[in-house]
C-alpha positions as CSV (number, residue, x, y, z in Angstrom):
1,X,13.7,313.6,339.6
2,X,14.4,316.2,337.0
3,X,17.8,316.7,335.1
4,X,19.9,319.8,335.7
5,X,20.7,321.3,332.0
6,X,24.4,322.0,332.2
7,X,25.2,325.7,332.3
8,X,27.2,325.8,329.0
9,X,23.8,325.1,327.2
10,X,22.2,327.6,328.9
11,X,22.5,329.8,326.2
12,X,21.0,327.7,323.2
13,X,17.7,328.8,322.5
14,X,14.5,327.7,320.8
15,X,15.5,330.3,317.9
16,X,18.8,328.6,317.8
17,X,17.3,325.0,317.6
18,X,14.8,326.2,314.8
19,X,17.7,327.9,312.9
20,X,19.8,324.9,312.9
21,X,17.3,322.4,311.7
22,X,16.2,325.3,308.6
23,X,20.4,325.2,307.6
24,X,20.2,321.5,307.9
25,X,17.2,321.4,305.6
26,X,18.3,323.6,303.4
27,X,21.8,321.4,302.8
28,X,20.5,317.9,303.3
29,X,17.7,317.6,301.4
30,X,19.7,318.8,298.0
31,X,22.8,317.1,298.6
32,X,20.4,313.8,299.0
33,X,18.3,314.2,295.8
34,X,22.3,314.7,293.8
35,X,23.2,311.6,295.8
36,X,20.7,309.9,294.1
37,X,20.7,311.0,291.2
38,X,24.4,309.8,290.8
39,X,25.6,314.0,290.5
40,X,27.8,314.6,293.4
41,X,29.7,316.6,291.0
42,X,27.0,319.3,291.5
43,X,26.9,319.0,295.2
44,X,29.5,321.4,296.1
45,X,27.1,324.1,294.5
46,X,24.3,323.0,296.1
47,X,26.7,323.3,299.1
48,X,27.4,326.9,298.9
49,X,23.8,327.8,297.4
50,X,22.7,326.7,300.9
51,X,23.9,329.8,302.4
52,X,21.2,331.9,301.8
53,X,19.8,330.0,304.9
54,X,21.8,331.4,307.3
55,X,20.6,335.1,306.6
56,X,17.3,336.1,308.2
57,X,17.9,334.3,311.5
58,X,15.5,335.8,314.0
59,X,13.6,338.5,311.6
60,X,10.1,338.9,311.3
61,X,8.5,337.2,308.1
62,X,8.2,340.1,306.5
63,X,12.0,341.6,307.0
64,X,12.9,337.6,306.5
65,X,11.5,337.1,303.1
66,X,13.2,340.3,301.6
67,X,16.8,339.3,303.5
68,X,16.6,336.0,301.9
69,X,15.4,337.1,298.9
70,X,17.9,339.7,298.1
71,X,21.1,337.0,299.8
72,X,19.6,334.5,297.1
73,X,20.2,336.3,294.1
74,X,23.3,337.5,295.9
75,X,24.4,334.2,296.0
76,X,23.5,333.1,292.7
77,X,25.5,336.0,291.0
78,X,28.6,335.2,293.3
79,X,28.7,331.6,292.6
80,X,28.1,332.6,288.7
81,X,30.9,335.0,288.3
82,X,33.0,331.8,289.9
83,X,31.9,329.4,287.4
84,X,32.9,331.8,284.5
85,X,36.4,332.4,286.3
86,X,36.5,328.5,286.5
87,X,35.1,327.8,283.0
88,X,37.2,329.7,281.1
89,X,40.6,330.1,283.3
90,X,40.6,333.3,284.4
91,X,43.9,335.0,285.1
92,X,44.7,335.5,289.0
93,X,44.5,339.4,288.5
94,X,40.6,338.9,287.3
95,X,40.2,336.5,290.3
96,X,41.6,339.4,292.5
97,X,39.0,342.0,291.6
98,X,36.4,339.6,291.7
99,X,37.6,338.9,295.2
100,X,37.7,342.4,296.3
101,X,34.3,343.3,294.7
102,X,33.1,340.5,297.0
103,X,34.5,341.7,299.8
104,X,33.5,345.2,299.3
105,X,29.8,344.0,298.4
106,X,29.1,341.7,301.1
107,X,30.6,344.4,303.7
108,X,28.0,346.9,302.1
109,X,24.9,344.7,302.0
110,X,25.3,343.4,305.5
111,X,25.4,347.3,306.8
112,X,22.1,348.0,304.5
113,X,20.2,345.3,305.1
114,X,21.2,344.8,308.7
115,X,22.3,340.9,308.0
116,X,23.4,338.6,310.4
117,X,25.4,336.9,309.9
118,X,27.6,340.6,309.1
119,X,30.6,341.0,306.3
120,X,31.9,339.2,303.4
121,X,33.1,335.7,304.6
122,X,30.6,333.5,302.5
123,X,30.8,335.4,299.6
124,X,34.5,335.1,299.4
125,X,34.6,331.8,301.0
126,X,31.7,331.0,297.5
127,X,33.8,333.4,295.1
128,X,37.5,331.7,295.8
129,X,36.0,327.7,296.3
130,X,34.2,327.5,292.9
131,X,36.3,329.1,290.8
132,X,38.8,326.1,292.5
133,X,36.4,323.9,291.0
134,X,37.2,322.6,287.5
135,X,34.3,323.1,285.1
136,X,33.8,322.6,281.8
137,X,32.1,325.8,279.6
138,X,29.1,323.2,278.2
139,X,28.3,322.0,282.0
140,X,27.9,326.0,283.0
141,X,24.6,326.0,282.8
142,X,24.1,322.5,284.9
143,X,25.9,324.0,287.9
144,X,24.3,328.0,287.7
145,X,20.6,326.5,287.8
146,X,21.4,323.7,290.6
147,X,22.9,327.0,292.5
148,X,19.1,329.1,291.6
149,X,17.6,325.9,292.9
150,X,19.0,325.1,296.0
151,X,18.9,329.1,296.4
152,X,15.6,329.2,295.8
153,X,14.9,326.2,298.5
154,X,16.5,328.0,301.1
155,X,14.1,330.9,300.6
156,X,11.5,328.6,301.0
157,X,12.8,326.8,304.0
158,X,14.1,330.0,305.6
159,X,9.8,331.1,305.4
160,X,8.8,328.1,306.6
161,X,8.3,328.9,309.9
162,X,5.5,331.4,308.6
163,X,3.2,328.4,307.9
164,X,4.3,326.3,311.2
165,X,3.3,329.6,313.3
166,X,-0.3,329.6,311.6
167,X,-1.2,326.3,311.6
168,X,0.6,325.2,314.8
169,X,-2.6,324.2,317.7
170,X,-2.6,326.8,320.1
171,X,-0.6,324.5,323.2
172,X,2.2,324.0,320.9
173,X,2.3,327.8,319.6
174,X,4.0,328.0,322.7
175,X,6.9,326.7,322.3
176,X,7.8,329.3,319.3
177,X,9.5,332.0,320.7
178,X,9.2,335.3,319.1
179,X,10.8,336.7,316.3
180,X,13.1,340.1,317.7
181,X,15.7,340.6,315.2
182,X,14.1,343.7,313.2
183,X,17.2,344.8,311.2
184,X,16.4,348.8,309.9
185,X,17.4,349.2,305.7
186,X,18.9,352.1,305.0
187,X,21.7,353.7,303.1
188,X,23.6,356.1,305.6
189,X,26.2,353.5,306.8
190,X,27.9,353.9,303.6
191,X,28.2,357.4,302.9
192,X,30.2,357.8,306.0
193,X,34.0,358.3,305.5
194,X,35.0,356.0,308.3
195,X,33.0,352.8,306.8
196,X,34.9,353.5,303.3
197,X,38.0,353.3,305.0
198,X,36.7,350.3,307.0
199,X,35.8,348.8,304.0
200,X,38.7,349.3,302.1
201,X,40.5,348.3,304.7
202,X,38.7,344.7,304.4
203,X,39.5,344.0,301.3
204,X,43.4,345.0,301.7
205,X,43.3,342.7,304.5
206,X,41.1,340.1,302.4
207,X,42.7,340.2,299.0
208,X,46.2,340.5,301.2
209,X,46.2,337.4,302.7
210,X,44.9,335.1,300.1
211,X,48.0,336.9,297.8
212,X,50.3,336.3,300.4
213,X,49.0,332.7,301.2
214,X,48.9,332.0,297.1
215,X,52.7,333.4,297.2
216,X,53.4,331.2,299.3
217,X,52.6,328.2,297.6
218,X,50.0,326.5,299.7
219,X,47.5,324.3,298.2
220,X,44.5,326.2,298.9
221,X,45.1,329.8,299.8
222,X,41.2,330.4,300.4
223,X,41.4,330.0,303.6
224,X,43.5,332.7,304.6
225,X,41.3,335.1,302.7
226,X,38.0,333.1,304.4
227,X,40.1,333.6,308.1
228,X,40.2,338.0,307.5
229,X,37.3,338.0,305.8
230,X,35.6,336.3,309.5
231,X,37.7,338.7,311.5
232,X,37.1,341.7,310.2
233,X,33.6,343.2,310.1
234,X,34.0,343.1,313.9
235,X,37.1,345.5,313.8
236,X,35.5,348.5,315.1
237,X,34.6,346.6,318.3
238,X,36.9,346.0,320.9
239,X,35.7,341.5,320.8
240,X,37.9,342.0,317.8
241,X,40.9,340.2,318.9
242,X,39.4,337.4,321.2
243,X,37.4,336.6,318.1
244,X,40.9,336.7,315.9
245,X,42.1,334.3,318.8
246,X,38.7,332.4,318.9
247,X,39.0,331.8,314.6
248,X,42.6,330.4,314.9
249,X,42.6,328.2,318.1
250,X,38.9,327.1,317.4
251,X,40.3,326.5,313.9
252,X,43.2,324.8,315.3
253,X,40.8,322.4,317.5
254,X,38.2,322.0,315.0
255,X,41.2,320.9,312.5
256,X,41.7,317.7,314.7
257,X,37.9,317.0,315.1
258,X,37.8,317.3,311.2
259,X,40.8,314.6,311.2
260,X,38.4,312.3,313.0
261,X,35.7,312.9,310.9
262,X,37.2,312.6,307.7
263,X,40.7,310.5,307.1
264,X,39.1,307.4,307.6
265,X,37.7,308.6,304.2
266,X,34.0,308.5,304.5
267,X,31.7,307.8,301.6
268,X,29.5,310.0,299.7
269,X,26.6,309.5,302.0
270,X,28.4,309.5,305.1
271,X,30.3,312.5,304.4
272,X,27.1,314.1,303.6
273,X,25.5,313.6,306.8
274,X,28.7,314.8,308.4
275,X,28.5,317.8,306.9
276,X,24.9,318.2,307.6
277,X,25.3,317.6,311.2
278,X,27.7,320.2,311.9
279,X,26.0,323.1,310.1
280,X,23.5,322.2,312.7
281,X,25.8,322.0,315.2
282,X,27.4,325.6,314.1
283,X,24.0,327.3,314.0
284,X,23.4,326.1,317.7
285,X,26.4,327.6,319.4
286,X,27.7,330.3,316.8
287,X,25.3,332.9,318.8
288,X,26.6,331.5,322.3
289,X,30.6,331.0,321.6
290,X,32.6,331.3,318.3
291,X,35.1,329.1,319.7
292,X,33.0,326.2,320.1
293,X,30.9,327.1,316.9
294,X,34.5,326.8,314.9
295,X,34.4,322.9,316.3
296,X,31.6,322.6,314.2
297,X,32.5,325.4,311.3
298,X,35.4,324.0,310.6
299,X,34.5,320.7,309.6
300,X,31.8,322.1,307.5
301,X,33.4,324.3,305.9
302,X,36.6,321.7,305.2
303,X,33.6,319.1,303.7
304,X,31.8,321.7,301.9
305,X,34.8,322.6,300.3
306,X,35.6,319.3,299.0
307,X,32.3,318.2,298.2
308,X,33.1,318.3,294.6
309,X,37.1,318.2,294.2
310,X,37.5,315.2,296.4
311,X,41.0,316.2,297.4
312,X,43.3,314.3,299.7
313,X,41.8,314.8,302.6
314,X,45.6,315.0,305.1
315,X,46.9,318.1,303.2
316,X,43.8,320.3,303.1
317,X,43.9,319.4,306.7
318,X,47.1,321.2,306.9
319,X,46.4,323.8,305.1
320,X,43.6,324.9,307.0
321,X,46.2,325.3,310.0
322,X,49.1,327.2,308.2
323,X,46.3,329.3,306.2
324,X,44.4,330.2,309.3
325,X,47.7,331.7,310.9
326,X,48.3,333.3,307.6
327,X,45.1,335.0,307.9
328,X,45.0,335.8,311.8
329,X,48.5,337.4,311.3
330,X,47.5,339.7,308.1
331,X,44.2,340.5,310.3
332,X,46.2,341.4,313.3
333,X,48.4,343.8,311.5
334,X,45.8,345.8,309.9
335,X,43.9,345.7,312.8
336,X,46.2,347.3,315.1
337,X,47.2,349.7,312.7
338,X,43.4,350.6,311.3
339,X,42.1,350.9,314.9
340,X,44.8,353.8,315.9
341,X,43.8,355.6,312.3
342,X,40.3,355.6,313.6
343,X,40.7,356.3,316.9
344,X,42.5,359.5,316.2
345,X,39.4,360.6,313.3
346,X,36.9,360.5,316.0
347,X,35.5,363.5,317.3
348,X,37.5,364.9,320.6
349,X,34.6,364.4,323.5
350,X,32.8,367.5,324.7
351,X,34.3,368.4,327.8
């Protein structure tokens, strides 16, 4: 008697299986060697260093290993400025064009290299988190080379599959399903006047929200900036707004699994695992439904965050929620408004 799959699965591929476990490599195996090594005070740049596995999903080896390559030392230069805003207590002015050169960078790369994932959101999400982090000038150097390291092990991971493909016996090559994603590299996306004013659009909406959150008074205005910066890339599409209403309700849900997960206050090791199993999880479904990913993004994101800080874990709870709305408000605007300023710059159609 064989078991029906249930349909909501239906979508999870092989690819999607194989991506998870590389993420989940590339973040457990780090925070594990800093757990022993009594330096949890490193892990939450090990944390974000992981990144660079989530770029290259799906590409050839070839187009892979120059993706990962280039988000690596993308990566490492993000989560360096941060430590240097951090280290030596950078006014919120310098933290602002910091923030919108990230934007405007990681909305460039992704349209030259072809990335998925697209836009800014780790970059800002790395820029605004570690420069949160309290560091000390002398330990600088400690925290920039755990960041190349981990970096550097995601390349490695991320190319992995290279080697399992070769030496794989023929019955189980099988089972790999073929790599499809070939991303073109070229510059012409940016010289066009409409992705400028895309762009710049972004980072108003970006830097905007995480003012307006910071005005506000909220304990950690990130992640209003982190909620535009996950909304926007897609604002020339018309999924646009269900994904605006997929990032705060799935936020909103994924807010009360993190509540589950976390204010029973795990321990080092148990909060590492947690963390490790829902970047799995999020790779699974983030191709198949945003929504559902954001059950699994959201804890992530809320224990990657406080990896290092160790914050009360009740009001970052709530400040995902508030922040979130903040975001998905400011996104809304300047989406309604930036869609009608395109739509009326596009060419009349030839009758």
């Amino acid at each position: 008697m064989t078991t029906r799959r249930p349909r909501w699965l239906n979508g999870i591929g092989a690819l999607d299986v194989e991506a998870g476990v590389r993420a989940s490599i590339s973040l457990l195996v780090p925070l594990l060697i800093l757990f022993g090594l009594d330096r949890l005070d490193l892990a939450v740049y090990a944390a974000f260093g992981a990144f660079t596995s989530l770029y290259g999903r799906s590409e050839p080896y070839r187009l892979r290993a120059q993706t990962l390559i280039v988000a690596a030392l993308s990566f490492i230069a993000t989560i360096g400025v941060a430590i240097l805003l951090s280290a030596y207590d950078a006014p919120l002015w310098l933290l602002a064009i910091a923030l919108a050169l990230a934007v405007a960078y990681g909305i460039a790369s992704s349209e030259v290299m072809g990335w998925i994932p697209r836009g800014s959101i780790f970059f800002v999400f790395s820029l605004l988190v570690i420069s949160n982090v309290p560091i000390e000038p002398a330990a600088m150097g400690e925290a920039l080379a755990v960041t190349a390291a981990v970096t550097a092990f995601s390349v490695l991971i991320g190319m992995s599959g290279w080697l399992l493909r070769k030496i794989a016996p023929r019955r189980a090559k099988a089972r790999f399903r073929s790599l499809h994603n070939r991303p073109v590299r070229k510059l012409s996306p940016v010289k066009t006047r409409t992705y400028w004013y895309l762009a710049g659009v972004n980072i108003v909406g970006v830097v905007g929200a995480w003012a307006l959150a910071l005005a506000a008074g909220i304990g950690h205005p990130y992640w209003a900036a982190v909620a535009v910066a996950a909304i926007m890339p897609t604002l020339a599409s018309l999924t646009v707004y269900r994904r605006m209403w997929h990032r705060f309700f799935g936020t909103a849900a994924g807010v009360v699994v993190a509540a589950g997960l976390f204010l029973w206050n795990p321990s080092p090791l148990a909060l590492i695992l947690i963390i490790v199993l829902c970047q799995f999880g999020a790779e699974l479904f983030v191709g198949l439904h945003y929504g559902i990913a954001l059950l699994f993004i959201t804890p992530l994101a809320l224990g990657a965050s406080n990896l290092g800080p160790q914050d009360p874990w009740g009001p970052l709870l709530v400040d995902r929620v508030i922040e979130t709305g903040i975001g998905a408000a400011v996104a809304f605007v300047i989406i309604v408004i930036a869609r009608r300023v395109v739509s009326r710059e596009k060419p009349a159609e030839p009758a």
